[in-house]
Backbone as JSON, one array per atom type, in Angstrom:
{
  "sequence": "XXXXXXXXXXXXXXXXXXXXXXXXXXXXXXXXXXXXXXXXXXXXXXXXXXXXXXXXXXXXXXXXXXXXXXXXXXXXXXXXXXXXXXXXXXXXXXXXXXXXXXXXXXXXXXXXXXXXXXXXXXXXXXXXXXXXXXXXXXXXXXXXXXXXXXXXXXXXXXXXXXXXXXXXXXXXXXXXXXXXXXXXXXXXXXXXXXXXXXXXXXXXXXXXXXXXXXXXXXXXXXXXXXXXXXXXXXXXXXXXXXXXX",
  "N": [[155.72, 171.38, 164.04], [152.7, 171.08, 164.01], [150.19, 173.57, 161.86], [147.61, 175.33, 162.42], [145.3, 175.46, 160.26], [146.15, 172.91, 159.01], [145.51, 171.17, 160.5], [142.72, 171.82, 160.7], [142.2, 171.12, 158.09], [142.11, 168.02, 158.43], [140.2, 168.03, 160.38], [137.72, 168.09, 158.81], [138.32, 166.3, 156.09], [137.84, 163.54, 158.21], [134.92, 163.78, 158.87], [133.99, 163.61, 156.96], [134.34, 161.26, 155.61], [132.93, 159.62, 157.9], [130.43, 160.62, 157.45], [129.64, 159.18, 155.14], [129.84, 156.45, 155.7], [127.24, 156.71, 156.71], [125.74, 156.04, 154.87], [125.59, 153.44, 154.43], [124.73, 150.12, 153.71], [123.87, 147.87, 156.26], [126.21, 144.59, 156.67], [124.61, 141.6, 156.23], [125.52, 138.42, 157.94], [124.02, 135.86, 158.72], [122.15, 136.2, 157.43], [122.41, 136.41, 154.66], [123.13, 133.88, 154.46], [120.76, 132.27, 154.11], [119.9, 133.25, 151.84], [119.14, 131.87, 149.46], [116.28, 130.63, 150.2], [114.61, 132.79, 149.8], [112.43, 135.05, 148.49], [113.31, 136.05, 145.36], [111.51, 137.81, 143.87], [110.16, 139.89, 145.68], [112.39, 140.29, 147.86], [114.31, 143.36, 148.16], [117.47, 142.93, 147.99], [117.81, 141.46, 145.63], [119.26, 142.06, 143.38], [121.38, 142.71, 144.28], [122.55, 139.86, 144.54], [124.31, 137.39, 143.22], [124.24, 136.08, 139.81], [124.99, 133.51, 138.93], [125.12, 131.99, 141.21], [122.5, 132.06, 141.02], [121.58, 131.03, 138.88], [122.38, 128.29, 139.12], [120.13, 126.6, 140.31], [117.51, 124.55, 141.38], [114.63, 124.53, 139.13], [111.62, 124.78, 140.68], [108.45, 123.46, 140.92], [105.21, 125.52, 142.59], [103.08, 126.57, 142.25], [101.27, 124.48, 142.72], [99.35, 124.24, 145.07], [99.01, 121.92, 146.65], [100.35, 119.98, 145.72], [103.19, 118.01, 146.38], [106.97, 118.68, 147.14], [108.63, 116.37, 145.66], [111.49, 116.29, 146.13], [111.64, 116.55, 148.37], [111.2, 114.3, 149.76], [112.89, 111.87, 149.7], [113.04, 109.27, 150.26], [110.46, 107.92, 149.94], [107.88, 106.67, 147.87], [107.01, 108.57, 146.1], [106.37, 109.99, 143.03], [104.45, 107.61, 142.96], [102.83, 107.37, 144.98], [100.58, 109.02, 145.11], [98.61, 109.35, 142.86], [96.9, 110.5, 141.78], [97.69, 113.26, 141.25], [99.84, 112.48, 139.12], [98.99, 111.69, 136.09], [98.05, 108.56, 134.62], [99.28, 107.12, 131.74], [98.13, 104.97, 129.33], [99.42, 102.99, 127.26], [98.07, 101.96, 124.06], [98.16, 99.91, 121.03], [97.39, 100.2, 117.49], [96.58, 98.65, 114.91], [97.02, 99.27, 111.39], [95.16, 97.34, 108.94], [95.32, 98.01, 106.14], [98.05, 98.8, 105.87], [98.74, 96.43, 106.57], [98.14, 94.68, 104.61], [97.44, 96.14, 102.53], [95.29, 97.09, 99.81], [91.78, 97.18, 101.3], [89.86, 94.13, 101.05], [88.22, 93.11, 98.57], [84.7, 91.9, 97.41], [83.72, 90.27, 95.16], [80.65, 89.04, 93.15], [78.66, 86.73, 91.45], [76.59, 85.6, 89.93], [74.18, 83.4, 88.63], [70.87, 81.77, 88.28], [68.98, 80.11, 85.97], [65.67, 78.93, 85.3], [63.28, 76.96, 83.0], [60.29, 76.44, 82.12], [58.79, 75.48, 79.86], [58.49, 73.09, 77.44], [60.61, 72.24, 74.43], [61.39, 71.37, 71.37], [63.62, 69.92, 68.91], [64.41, 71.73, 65.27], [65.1, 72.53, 62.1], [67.23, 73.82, 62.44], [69.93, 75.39, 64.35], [69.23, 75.86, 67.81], [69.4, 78.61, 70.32], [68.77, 78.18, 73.6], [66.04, 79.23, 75.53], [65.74, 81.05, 78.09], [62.49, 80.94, 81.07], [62.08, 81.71, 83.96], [63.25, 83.77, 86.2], [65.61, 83.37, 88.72], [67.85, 84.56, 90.13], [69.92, 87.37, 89.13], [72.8, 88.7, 89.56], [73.56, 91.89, 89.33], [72.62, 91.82, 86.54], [73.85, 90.38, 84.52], [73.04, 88.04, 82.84], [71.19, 87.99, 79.98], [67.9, 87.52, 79.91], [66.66, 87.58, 77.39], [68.13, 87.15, 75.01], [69.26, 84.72, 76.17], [71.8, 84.44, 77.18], [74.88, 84.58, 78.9], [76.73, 87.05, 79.53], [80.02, 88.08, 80.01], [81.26, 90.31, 82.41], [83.39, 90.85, 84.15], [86.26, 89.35, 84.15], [87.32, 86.29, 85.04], [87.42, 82.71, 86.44], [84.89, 80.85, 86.07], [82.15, 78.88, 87.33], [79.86, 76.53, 85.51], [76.29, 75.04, 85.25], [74.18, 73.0, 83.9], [71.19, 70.97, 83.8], [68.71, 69.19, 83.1], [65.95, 67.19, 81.54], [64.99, 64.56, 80.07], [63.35, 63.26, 77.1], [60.86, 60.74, 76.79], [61.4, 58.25, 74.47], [62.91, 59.6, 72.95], [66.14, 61.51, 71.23], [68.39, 63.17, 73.71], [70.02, 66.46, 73.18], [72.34, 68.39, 73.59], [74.38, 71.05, 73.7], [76.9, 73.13, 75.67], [78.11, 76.32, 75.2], [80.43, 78.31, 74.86], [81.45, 81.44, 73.37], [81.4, 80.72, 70.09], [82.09, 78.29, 70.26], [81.86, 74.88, 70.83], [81.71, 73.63, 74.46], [81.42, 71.43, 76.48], [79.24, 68.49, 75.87], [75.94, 67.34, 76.53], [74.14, 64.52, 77.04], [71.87, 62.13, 75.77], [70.87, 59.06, 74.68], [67.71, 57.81, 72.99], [65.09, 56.78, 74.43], [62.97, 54.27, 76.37], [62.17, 55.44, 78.81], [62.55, 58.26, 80.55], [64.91, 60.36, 81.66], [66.52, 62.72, 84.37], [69.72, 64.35, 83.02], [72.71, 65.52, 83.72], [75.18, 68.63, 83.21], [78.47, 69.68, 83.55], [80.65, 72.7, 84.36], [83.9, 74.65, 84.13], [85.33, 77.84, 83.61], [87.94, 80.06, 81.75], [87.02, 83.17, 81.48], [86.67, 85.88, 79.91], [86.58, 89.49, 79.81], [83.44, 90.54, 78.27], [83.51, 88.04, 76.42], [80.66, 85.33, 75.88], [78.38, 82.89, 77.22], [76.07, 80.04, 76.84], [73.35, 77.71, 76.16], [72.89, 75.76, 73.52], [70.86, 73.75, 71.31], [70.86, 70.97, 69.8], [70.67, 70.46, 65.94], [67.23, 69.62, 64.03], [68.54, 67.18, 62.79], [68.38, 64.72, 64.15], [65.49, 63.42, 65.87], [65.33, 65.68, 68.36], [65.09, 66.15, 71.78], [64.19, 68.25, 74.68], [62.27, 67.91, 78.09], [59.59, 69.21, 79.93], [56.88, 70.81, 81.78], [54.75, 73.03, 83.43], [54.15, 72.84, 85.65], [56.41, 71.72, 87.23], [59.5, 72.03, 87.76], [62.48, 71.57, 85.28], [64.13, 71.99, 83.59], [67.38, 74.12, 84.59], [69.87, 76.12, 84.15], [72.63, 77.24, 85.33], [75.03, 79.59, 87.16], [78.4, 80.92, 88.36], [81.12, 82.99, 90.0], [83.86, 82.28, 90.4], [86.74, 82.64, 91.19], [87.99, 86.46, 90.47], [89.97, 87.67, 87.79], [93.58, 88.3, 88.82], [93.1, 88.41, 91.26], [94.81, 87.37, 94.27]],
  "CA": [[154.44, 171.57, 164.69], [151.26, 171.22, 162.72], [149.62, 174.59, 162.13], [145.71, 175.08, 162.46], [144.56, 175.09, 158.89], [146.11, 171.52, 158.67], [144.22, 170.47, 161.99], [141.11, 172.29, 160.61], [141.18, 170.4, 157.17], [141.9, 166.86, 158.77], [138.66, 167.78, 161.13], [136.76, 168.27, 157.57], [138.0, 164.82, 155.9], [136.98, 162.3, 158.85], [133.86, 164.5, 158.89], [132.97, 163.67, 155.18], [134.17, 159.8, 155.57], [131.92, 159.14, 158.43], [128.94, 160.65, 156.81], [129.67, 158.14, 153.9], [129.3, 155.23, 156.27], [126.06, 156.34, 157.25], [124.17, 155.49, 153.9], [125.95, 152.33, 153.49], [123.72, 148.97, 153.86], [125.46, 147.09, 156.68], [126.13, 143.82, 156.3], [124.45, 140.73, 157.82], [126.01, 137.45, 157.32], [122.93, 135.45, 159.01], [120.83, 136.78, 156.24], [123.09, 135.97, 153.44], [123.41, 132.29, 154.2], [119.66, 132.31, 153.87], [119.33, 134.45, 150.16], [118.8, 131.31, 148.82], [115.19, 130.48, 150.3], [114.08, 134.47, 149.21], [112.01, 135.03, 146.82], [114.21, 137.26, 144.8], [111.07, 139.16, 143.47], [110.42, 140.04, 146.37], [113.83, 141.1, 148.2], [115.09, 144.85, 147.61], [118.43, 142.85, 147.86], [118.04, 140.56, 144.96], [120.22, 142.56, 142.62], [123.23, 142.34, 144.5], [123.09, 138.06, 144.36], [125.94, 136.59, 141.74], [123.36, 135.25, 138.95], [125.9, 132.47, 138.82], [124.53, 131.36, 142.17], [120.95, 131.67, 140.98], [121.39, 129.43, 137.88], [122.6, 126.86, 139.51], [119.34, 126.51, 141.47], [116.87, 123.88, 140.31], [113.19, 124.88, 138.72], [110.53, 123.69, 140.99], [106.45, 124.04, 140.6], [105.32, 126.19, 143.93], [102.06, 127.62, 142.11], [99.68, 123.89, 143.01], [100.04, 124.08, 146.78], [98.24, 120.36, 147.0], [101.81, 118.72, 145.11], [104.1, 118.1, 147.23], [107.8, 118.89, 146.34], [109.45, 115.07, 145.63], [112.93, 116.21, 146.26], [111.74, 116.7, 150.0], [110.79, 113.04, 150.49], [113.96, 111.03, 148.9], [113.31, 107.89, 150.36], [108.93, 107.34, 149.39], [107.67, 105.96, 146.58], [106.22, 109.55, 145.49], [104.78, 110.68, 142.65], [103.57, 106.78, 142.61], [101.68, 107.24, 146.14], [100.15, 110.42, 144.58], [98.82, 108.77, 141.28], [96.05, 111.51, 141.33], [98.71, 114.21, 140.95], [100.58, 112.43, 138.22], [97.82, 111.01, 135.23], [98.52, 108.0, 133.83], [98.92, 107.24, 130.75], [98.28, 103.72, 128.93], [99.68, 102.57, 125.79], [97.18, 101.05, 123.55], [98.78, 99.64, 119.91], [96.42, 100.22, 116.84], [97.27, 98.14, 113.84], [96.06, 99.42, 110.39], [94.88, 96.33, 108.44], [95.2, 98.2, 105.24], [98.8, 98.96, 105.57], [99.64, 95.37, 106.25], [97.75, 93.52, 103.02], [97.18, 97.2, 100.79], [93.68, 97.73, 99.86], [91.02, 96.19, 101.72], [89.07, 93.25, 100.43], [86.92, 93.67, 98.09], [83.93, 91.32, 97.34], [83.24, 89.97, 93.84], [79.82, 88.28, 93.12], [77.93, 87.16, 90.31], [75.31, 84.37, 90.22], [72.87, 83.4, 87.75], [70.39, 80.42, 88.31], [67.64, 80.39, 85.41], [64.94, 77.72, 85.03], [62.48, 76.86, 81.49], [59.11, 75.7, 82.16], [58.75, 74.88, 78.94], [59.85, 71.72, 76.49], [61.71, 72.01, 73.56], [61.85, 70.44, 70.02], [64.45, 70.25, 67.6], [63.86, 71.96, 64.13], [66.06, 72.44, 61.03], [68.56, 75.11, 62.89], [70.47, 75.59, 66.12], [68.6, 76.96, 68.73], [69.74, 78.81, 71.74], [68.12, 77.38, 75.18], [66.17, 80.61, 76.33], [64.78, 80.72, 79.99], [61.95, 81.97, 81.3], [61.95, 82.51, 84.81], [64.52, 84.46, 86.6], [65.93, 83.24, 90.25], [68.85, 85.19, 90.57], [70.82, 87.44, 88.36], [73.19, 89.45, 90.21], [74.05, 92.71, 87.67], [72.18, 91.65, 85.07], [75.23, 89.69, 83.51], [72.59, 87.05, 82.07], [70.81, 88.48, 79.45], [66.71, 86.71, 79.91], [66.3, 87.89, 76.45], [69.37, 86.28, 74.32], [69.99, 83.46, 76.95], [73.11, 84.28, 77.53], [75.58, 84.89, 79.86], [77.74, 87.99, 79.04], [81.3, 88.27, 81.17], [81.86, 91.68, 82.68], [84.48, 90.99, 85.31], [87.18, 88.41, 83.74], [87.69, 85.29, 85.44], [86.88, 81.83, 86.5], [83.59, 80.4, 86.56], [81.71, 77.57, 87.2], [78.67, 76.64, 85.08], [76.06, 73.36, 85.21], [73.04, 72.28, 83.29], [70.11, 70.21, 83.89], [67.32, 68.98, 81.56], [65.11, 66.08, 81.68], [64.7, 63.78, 78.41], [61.87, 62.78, 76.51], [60.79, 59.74, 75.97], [61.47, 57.84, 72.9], [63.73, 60.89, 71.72], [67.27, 62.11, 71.65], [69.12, 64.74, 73.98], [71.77, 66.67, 72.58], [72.54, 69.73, 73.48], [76.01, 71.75, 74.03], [77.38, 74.46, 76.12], [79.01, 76.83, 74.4], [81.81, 79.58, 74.97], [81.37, 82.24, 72.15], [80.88, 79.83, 69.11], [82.82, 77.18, 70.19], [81.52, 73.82, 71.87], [82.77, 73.05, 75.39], [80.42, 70.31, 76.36], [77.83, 68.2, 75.3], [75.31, 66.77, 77.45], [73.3, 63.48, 75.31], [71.19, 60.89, 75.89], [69.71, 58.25, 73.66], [66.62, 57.56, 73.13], [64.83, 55.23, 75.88], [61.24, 53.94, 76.51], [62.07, 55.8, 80.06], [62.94, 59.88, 80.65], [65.42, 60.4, 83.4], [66.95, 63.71, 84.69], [70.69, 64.93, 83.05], [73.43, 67.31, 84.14], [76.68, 68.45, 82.93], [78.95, 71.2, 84.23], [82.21, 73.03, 83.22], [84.8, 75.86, 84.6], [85.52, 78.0, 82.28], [87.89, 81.05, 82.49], [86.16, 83.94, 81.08], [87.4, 87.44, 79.41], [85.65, 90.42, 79.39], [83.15, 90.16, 76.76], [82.88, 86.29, 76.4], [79.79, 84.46, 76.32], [78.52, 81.46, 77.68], [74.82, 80.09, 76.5], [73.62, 76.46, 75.88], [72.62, 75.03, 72.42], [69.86, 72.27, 70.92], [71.39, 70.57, 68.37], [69.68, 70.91, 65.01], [67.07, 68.56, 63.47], [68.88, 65.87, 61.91], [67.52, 64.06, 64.45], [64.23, 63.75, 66.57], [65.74, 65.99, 69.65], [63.72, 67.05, 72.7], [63.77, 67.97, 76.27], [61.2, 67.72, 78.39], [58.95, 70.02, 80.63], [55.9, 71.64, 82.05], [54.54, 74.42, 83.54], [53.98, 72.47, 87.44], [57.6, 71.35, 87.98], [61.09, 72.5, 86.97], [63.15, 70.16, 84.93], [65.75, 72.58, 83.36], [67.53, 74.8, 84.93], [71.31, 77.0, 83.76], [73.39, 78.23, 87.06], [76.51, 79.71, 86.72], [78.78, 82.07, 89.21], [82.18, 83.85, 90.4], [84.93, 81.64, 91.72], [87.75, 83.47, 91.16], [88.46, 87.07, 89.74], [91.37, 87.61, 87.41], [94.18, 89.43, 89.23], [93.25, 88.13, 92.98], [95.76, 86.92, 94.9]],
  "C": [[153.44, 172.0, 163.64], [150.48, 172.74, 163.01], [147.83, 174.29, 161.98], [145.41, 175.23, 161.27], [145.27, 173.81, 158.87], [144.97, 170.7, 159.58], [142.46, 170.99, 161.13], [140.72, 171.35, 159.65], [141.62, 168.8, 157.43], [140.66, 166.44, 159.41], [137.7, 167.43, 159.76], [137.05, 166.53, 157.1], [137.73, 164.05, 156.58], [135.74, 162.83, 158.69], [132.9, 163.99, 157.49], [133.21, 161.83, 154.77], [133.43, 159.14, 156.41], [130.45, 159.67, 158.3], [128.87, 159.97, 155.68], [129.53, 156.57, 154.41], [127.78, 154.96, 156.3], [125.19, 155.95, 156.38], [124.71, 153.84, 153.09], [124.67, 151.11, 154.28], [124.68, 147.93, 154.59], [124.83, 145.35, 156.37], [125.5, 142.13, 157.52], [124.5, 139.49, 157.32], [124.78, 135.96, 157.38], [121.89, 135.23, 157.35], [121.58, 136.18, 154.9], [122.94, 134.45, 153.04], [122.09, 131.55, 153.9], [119.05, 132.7, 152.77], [118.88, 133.24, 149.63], [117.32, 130.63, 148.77], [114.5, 132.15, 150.24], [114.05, 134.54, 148.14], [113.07, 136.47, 146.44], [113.4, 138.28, 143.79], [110.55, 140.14, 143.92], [110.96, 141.6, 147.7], [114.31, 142.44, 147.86], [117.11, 144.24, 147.3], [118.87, 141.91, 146.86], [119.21, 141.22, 144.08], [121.32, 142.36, 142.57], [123.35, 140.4, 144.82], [124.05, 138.25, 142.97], [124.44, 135.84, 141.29], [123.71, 133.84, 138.67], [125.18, 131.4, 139.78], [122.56, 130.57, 141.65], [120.81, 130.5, 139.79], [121.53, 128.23, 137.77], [121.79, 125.8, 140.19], [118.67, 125.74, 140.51], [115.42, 124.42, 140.29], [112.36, 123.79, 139.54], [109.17, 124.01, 141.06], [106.31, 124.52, 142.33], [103.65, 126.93, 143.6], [100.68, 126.52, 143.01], [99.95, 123.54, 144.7], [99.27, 122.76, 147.47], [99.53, 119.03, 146.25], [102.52, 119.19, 145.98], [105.61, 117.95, 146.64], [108.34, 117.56, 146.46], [110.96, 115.0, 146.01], [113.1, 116.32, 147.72], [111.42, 115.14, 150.79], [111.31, 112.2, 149.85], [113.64, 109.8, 149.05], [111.56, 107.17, 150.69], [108.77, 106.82, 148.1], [106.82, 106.97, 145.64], [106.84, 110.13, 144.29], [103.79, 109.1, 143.23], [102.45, 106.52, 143.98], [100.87, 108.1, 145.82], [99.41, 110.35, 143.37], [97.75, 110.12, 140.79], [96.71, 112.9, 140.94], [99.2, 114.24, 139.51], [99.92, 111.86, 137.3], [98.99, 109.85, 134.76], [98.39, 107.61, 132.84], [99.14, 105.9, 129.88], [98.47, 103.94, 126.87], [99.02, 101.71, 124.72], [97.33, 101.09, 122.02], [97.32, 99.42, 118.59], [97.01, 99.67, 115.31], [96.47, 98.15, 112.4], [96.64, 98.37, 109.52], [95.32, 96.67, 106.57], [96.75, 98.63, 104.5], [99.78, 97.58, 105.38], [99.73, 94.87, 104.48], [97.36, 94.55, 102.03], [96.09, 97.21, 101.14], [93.18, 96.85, 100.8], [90.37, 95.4, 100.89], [88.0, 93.45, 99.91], [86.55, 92.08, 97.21], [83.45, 90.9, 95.93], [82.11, 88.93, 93.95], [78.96, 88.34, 91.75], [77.62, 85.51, 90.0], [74.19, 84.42, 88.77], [72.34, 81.9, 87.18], [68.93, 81.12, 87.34], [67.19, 79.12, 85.42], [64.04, 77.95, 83.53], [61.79, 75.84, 82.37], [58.32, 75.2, 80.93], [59.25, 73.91, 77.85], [60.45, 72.44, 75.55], [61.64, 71.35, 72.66], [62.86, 70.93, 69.16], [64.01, 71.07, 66.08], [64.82, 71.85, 62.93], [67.24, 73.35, 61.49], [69.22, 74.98, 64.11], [69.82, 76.57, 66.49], [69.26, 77.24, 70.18], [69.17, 78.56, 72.78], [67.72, 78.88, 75.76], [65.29, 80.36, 77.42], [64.17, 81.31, 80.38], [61.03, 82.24, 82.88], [63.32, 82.4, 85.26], [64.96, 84.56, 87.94], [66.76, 83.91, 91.02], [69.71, 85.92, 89.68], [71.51, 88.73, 88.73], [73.92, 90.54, 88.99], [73.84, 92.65, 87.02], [73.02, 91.22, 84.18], [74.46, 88.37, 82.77], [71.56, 87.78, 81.39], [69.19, 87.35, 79.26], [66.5, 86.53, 77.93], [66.74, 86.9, 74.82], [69.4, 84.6, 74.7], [71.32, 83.37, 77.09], [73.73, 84.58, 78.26], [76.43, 85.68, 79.75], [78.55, 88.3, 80.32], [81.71, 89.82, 81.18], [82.98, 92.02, 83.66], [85.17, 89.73, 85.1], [87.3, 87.34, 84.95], [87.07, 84.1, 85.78], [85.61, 81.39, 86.83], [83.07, 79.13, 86.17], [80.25, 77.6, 86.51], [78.0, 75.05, 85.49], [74.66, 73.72, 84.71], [72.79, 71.46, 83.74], [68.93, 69.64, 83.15], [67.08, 67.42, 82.07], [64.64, 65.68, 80.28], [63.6, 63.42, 78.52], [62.12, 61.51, 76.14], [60.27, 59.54, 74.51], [62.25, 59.24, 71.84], [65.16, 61.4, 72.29], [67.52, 62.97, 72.55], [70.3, 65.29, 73.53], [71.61, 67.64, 72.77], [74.37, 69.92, 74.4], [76.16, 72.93, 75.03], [78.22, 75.01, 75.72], [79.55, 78.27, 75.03], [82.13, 80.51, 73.77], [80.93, 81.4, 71.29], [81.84, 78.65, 69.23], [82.36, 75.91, 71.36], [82.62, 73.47, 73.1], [82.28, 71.6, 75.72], [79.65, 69.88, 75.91], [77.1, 67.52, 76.53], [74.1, 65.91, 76.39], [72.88, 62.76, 76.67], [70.51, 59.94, 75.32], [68.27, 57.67, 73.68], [66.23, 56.54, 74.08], [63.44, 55.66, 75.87], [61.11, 55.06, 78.1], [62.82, 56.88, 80.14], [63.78, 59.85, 81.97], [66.28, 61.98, 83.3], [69.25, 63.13, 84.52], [71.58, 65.63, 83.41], [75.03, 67.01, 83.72], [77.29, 69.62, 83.5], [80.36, 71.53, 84.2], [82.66, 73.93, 84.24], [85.18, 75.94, 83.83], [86.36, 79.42, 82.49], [87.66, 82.15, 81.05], [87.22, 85.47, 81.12], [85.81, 88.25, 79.51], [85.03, 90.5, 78.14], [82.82, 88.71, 76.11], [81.33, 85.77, 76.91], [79.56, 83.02, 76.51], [76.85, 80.85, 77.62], [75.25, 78.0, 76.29], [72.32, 76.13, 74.73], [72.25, 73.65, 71.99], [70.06, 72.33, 69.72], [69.97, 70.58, 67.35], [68.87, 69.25, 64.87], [67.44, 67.16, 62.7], [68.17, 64.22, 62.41], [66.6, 63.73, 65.39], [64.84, 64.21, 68.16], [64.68, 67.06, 70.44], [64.39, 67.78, 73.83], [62.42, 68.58, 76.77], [60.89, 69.1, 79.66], [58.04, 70.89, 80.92], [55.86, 72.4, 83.01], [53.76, 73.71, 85.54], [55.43, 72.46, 87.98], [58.78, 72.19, 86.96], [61.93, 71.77, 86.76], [64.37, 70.83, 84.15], [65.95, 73.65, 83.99], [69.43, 74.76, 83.96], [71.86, 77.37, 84.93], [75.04, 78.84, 86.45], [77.14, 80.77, 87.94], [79.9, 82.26, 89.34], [83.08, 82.8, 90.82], [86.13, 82.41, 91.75], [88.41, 84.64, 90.12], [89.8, 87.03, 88.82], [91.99, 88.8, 88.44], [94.03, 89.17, 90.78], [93.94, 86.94, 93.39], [95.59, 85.61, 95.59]]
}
């Protein structure tokens, strides 16, 4: 037979286990099966979720309350009914010209048409053909002064002469390439003057000249021309740099 101090301290322990119920948080299963639409910042009960659960959850936008969530309407054609939602964005291909062919193209020019309004006689020497008006001389690569044509950008060029003979007198004159004859341009004497021309390609170094020469006196050489019309003219220009492709 149980004595009263056992009875007294069995009254004491239920006494101290049902005041340990009372601060517990009961449980409600309703609510649980639901944690997953709660905001969990929220909730006083987020803490006690398994983080396990929460990471498994997918990231969705909730701040623009005019997008609508796409995973709620599986079987539309949304974002693409929505296009104002989703920008679009066009692909437009830009093709630099300079990486296909290297540098860009660059422009070489160089021109020079002179005329002489004045004739011409032979004397005891070679004379250089000098011209004295000036139609075109792109860079100053024809020297008015000399008559010549000095090469500052190497390569091919085309030249041509013109002149008009005298009657009853020789033409002879040359075009020359530093001191060396390339052409001649003649005509023999005749009771009747008629208009000449000769014309060359020539390819040209830096430094090379190109001028045209009245043979010496040996014998009665002219050409002809006054101061109304133009009866000689020199041209010459660019066809192809050295070094372009």
């Amino acid at each position: 037979m149980m004595g009263r101090g056992a009875i007294v301290g069995w009254i004491i322990l239920l006494l101290q286990v049902e005041a340990g119920d009372l601060y517990r948080t009961p449980y409600n299963q309703e609510q649980d099966q639901n944690r997953d639409r709660t905001d969990l910042r929220t909730d006083p009960r987020g803490y006690h979720i398994d983080t396990s659960e929460v990471r498994g959850k997918e990231c969705r936008r909730c701040c623009d309350p005019r997008e609508k969530d796409p995973h709620l309407y599986p079987d539309t054609d949304y974002p693409q009914s929505h296009p104002h939602l989703y920008p679009q964005y066009h692909v437009t291909p830009h093709i630099n010209i300079t990486i296909l062919k290297g540098q860009p193209l660059r422009l070489y020019r160089v021109a020079h048409p002179e005329w002489r309004k004045k004739a011409i006689q032979s004397n005891d020497y070679y004379q250089t053909l000098v011209f004295d008006t000036e139609v075109i001389n792109l860079y100053r690569h024809f020297n008015m002064f000399t008559g010549k044509f000095y090469c500052y950008l190497p390569g091919i060029y085309y030249f041509s002469l013109n002149v008009h003979t005298w009657n009853q007198k020789e033409t002879y004159v040359h075009v020359m390439h530093n001191e060396k004859e390339v052409v001649i341009l003649y005509a023999q004497p005749s009771d009747r003057s008629i208009m000449q021309s000769q014309s060359v390609m020539l390819q040209l170094e830096a430094g090379d000249q190109v001028w045209v020469r009245l043979f010496k006196g040996e014998r009665e050489n002219a050409l002809f021309s006054d101061d109304y019309d133009t009866y000689i003219t020199f041209n010459g220009h660019l066809i192809k740099p050295t070094g372009e492709g």
